[in-house]
SELUM-474109 format. One record per residue: z, y, x of N, C-alpha, C, O in turn; residue number from 0; residue in three letters. Coordinates in Angstrom, 1 decimal, always signed. Layout:
<pts>
+--------+--------+--------+--------+--------+--------+--------+--------+--------+--------+--------+--------+-----+--------+
!    n.w !    n.v !    n.u !   ca.w !   ca.v !   ca.u !    c.w !    c.v !    c.u !    o.w !    o.v !    o.u ! num ! residu !
+--------+--------+--------+--------+--------+--------+--------+--------+--------+--------+--------+--------+-----+--------+
!      Z !      Y !      X !      Z !      Y !      X !      Z !      Y !      X !      Z !      Y !      X ! NUM !    ALA !
...
+--------+--------+--------+--------+--------+--------+--------+--------+--------+--------+--------+--------+-----+--------+
</pts>
This chain:
<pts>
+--------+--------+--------+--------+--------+--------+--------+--------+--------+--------+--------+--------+-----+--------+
!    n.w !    n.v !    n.u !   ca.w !   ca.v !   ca.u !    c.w !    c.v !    c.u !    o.w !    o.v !    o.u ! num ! residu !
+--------+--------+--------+--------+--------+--------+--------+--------+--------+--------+--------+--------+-----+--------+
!   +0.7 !  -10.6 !  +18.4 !   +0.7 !  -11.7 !  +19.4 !   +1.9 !  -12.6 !  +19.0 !   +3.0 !  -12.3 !  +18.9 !   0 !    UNK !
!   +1.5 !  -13.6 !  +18.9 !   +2.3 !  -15.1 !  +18.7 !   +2.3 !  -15.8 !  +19.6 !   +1.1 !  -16.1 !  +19.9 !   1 !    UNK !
!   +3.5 !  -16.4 !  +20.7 !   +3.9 !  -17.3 !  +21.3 !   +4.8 !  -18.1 !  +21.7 !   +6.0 !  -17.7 !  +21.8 !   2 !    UNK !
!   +4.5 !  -19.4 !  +21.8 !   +5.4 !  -20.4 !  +21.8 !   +5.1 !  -21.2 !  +23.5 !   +4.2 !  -20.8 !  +24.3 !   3 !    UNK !
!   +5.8 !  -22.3 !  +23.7 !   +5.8 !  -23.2 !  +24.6 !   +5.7 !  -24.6 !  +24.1 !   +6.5 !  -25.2 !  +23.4 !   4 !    UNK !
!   +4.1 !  -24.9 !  +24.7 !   +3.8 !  -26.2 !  +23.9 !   +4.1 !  -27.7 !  +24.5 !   +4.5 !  -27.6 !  +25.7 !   5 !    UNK !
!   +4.1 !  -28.5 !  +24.2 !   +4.6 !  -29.8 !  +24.6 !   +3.5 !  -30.5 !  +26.0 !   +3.7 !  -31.3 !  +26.9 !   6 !    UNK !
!   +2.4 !  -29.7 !  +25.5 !   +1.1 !  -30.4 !  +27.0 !   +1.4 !  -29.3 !  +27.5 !   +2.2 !  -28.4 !  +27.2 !   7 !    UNK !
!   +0.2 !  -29.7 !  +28.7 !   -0.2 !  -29.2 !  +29.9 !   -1.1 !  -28.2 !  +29.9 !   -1.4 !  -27.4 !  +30.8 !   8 !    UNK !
!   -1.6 !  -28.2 !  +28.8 !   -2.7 !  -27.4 !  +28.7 !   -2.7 !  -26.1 !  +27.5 !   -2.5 !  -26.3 !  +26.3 !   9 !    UNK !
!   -3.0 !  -25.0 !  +28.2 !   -2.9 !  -23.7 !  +27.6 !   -4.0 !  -23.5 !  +26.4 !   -5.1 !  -24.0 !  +26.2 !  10 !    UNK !
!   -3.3 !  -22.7 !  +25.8 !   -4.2 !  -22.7 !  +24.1 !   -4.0 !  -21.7 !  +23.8 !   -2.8 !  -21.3 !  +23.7 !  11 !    UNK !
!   -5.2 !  -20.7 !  +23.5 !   -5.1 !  -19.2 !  +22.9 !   -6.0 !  -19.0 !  +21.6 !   -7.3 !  -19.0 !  +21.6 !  12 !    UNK !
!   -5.6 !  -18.9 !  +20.9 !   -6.1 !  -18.8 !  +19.6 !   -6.4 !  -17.1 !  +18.7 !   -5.6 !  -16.6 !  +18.0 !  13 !    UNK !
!   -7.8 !  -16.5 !  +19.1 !   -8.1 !  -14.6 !  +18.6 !   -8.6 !  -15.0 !  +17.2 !   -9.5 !  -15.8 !  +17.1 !  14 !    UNK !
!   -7.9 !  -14.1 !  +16.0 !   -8.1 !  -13.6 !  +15.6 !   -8.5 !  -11.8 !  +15.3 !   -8.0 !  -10.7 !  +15.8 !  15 !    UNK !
!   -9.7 !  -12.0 !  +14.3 !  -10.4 !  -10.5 !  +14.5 !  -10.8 !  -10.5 !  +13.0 !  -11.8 !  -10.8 !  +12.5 !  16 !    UNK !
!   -9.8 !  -10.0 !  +12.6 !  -10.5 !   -9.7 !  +10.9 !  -11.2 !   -8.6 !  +10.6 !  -11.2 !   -7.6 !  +11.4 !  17 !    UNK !
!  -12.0 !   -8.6 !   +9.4 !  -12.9 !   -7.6 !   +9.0 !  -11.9 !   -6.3 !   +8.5 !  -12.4 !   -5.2 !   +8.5 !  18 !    UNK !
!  -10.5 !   -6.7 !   +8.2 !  -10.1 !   -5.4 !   +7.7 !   -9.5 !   -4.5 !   +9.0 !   -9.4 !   -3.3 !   +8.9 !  19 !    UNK !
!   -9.2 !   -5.1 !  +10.2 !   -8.7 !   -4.4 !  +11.8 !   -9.9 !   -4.1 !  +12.0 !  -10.2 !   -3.0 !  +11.5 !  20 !    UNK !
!  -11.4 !   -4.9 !  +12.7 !  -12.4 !   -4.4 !  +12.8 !  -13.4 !   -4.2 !  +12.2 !  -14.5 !   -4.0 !  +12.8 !  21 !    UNK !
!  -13.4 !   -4.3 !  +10.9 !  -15.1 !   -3.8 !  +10.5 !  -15.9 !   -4.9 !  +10.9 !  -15.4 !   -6.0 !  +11.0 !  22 !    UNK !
!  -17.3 !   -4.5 !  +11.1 !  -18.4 !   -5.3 !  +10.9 !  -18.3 !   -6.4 !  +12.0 !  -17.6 !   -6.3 !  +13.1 !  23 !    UNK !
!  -19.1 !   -7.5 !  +11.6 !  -19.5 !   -8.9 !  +12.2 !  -19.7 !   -8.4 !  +13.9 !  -18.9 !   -8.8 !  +14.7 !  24 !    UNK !
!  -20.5 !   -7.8 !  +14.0 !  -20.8 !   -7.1 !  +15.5 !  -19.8 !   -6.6 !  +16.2 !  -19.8 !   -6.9 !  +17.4 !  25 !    UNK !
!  -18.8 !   -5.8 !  +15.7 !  -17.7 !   -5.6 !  +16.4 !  -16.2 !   -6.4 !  +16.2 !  -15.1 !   -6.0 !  +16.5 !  26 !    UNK !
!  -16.5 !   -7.8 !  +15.3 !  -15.3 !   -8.6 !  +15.2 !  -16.0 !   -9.6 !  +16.6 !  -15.1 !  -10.0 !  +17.5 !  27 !    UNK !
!  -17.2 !   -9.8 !  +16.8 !  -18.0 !  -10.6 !  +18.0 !  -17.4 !  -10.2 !  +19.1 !  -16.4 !  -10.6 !  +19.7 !  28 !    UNK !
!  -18.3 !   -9.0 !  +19.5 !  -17.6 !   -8.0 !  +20.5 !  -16.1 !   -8.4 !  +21.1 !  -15.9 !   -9.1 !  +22.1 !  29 !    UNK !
!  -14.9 !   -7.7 !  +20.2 !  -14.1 !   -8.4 !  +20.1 !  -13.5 !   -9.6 !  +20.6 !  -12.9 !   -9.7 !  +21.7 !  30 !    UNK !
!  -13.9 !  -10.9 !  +19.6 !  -13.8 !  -11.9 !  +20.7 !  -14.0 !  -12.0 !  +21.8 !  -13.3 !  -12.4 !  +22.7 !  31 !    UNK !
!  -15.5 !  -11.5 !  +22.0 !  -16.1 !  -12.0 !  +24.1 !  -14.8 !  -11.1 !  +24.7 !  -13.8 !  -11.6 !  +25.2 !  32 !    UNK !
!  -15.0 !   -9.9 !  +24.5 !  -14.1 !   -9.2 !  +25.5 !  -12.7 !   -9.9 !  +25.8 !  -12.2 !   -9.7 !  +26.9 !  33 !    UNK !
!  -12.1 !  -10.8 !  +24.6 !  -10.8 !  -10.8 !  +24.9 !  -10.6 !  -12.3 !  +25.6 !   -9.6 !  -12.6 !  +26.2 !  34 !    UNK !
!  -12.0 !  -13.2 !  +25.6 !  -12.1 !  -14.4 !  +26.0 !  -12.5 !  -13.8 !  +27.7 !  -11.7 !  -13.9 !  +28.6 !  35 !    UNK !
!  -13.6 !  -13.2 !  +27.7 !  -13.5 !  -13.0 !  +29.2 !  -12.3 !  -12.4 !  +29.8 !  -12.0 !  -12.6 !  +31.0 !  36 !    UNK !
!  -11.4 !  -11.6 !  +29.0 !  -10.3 !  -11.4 !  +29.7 !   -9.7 !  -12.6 !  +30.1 !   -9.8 !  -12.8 !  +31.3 !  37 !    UNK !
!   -9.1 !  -13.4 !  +29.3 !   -8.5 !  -14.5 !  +29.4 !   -9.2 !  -15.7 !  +30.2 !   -8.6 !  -16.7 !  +30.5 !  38 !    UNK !
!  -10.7 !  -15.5 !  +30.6 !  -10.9 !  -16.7 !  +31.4 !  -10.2 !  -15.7 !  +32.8 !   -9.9 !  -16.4 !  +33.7 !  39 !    UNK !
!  -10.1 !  -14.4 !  +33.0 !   -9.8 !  -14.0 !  +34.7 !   -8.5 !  -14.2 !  +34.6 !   -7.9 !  -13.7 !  +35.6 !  40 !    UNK !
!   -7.9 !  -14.7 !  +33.9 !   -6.2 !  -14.9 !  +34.0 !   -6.0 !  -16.4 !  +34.5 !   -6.7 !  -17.4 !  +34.1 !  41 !    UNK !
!   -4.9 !  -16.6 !  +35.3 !   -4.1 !  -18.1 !  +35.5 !   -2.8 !  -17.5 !  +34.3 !   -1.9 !  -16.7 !  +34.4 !  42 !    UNK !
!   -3.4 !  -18.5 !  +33.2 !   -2.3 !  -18.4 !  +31.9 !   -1.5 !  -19.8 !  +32.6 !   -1.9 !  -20.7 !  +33.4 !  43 !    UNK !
!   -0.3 !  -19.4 !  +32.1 !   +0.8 !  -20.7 !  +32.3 !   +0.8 !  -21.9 !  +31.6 !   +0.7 !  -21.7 !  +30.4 !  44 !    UNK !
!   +0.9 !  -23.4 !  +32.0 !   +0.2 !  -24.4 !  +31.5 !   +1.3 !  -24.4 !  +30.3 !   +2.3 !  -23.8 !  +30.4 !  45 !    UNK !
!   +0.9 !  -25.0 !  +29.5 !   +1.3 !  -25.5 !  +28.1 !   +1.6 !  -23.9 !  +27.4 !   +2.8 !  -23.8 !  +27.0 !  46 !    UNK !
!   +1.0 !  -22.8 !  +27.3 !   +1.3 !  -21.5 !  +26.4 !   +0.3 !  -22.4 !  +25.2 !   -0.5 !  -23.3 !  +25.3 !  47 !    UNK !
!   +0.7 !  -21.7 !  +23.9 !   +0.1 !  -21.7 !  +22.8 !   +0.7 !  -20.4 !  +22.3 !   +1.9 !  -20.2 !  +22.0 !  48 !    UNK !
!   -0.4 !  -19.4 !  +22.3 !   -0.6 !  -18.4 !  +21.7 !   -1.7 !  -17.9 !  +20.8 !   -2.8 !  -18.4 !  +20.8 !  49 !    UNK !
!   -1.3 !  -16.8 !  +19.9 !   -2.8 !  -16.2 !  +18.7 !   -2.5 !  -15.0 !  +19.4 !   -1.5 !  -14.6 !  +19.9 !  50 !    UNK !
!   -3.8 !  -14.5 !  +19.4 !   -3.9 !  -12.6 !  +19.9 !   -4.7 !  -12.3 !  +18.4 !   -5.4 !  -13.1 !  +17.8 !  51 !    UNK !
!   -4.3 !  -11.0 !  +18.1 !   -4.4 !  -10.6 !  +17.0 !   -5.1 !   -9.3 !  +17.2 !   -4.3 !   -8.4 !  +17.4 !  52 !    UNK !
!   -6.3 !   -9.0 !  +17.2 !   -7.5 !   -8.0 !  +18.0 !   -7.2 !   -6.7 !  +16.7 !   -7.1 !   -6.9 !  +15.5 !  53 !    UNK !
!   -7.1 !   -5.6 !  +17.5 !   -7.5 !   -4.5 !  +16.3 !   -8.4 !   -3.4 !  +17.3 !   -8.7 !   -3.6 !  +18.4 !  54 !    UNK !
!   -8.6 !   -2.3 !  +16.6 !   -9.5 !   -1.5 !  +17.0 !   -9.6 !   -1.3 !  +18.4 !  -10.7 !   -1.5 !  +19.1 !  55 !    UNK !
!   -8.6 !   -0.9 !  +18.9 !   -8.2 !   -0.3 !  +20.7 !   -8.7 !   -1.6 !  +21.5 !   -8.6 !   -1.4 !  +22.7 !  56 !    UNK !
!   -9.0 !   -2.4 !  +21.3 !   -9.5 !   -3.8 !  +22.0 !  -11.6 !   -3.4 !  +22.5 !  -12.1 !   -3.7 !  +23.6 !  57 !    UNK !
!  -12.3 !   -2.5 !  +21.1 !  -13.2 !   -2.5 !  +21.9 !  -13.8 !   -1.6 !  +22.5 !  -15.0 !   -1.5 !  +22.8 !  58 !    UNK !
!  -12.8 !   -0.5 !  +22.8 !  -12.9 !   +0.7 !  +23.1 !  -12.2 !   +0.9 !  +24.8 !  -12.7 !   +1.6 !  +25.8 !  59 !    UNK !
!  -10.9 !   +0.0 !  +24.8 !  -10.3 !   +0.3 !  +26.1 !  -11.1 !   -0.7 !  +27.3 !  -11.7 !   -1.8 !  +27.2 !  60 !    UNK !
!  -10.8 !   +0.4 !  +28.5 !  -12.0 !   -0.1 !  +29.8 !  -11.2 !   -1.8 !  +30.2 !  -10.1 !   -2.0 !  +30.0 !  61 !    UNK !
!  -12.0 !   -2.5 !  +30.8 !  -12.0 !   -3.4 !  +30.9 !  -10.5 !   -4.1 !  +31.6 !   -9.8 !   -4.8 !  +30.8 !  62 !    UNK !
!  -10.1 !   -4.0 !  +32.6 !   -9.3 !   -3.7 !  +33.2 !   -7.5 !   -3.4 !  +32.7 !   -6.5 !   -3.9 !  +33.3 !  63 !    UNK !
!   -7.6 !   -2.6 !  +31.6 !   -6.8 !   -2.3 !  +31.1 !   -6.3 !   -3.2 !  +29.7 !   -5.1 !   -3.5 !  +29.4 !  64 !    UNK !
!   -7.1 !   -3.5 !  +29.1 !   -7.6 !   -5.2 !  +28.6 !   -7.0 !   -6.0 !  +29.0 !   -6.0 !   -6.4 !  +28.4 !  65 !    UNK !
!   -7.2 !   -6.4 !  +29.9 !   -7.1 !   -7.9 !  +31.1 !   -5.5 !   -7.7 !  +31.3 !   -4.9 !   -8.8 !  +31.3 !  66 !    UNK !
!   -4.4 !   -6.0 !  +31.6 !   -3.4 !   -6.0 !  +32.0 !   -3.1 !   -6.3 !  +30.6 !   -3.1 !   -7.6 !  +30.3 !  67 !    UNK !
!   -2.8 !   -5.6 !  +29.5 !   -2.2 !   -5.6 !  +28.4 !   -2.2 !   -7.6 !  +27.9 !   -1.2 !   -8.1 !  +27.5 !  68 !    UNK !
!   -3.0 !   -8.1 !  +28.0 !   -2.8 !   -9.8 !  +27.8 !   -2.2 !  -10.2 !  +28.7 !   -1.3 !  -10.9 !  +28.4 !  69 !    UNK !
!   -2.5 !   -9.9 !  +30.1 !   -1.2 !  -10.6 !  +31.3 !   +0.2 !  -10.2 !  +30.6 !   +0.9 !  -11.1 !  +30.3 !  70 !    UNK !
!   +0.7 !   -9.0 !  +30.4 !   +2.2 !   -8.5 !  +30.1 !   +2.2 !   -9.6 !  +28.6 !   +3.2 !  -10.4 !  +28.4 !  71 !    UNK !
!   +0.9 !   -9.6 !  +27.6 !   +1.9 !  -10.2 !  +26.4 !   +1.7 !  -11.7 !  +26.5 !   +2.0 !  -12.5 !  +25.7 !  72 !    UNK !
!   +1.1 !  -12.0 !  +27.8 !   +1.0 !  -13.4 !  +27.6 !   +2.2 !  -13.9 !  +28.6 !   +2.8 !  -14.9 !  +28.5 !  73 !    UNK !
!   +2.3 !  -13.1 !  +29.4 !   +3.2 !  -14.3 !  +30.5 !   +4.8 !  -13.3 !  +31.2 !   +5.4 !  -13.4 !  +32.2 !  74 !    UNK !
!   +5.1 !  -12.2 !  +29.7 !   +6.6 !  -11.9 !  +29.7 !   +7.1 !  -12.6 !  +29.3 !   +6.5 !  -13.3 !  +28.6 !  75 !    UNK !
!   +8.6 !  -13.1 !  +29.4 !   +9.4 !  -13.6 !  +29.2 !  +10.4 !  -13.0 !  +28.1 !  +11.3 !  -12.1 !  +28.1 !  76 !    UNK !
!   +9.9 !  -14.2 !  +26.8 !  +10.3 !  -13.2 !  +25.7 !  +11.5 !  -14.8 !  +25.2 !  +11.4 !  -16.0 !  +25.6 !  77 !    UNK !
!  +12.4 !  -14.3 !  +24.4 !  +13.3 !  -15.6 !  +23.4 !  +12.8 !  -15.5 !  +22.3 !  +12.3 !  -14.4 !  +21.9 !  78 !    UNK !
!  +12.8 !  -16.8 !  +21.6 !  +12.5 !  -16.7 !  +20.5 !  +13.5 !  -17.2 !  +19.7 !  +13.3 !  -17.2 !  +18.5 !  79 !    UNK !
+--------+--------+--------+--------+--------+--------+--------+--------+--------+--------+--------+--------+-----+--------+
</pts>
């Protein structure tokens, strides 16, 4: 996970899912939806610019548990 604080208003999340963390086309897809519908049920903070960086445990853990793990790495309060 990569974040910064961007100059707009508007939040930007950028998933990577490579073939060597996930394997095949079907579960780099996978992958993505899950981690996009996580992130549409979140109020992300205006101007975040972040990459999530997807590996295995993304398409296996219950939904829920998902959705907490991006709230903590998206909207702790980290220095950079």
């Amino acid at each position: 996970m990569v974040r910064k604080t961007g100059a707009t208003d508007v939040s930007q999340v950028g998933i990577v899912t490579s073939r060597r963390r996930l394997g095949s086309a079907v579960h780099r897809n996978r992958a993505r939806r899950r981690i996009r519908a996580a992130l549409d049920r979140m109020d992300l903070p205006p101007g975040l610019e972040a990459i999530v960086i997807a590996d295995r445990r993304v398409l296996d853990v219950p939904f829920a548990t998902l959705v907490e793990w991006l709230k903590t790495a998206l909207t702790e309060d980290r220095h950079e």
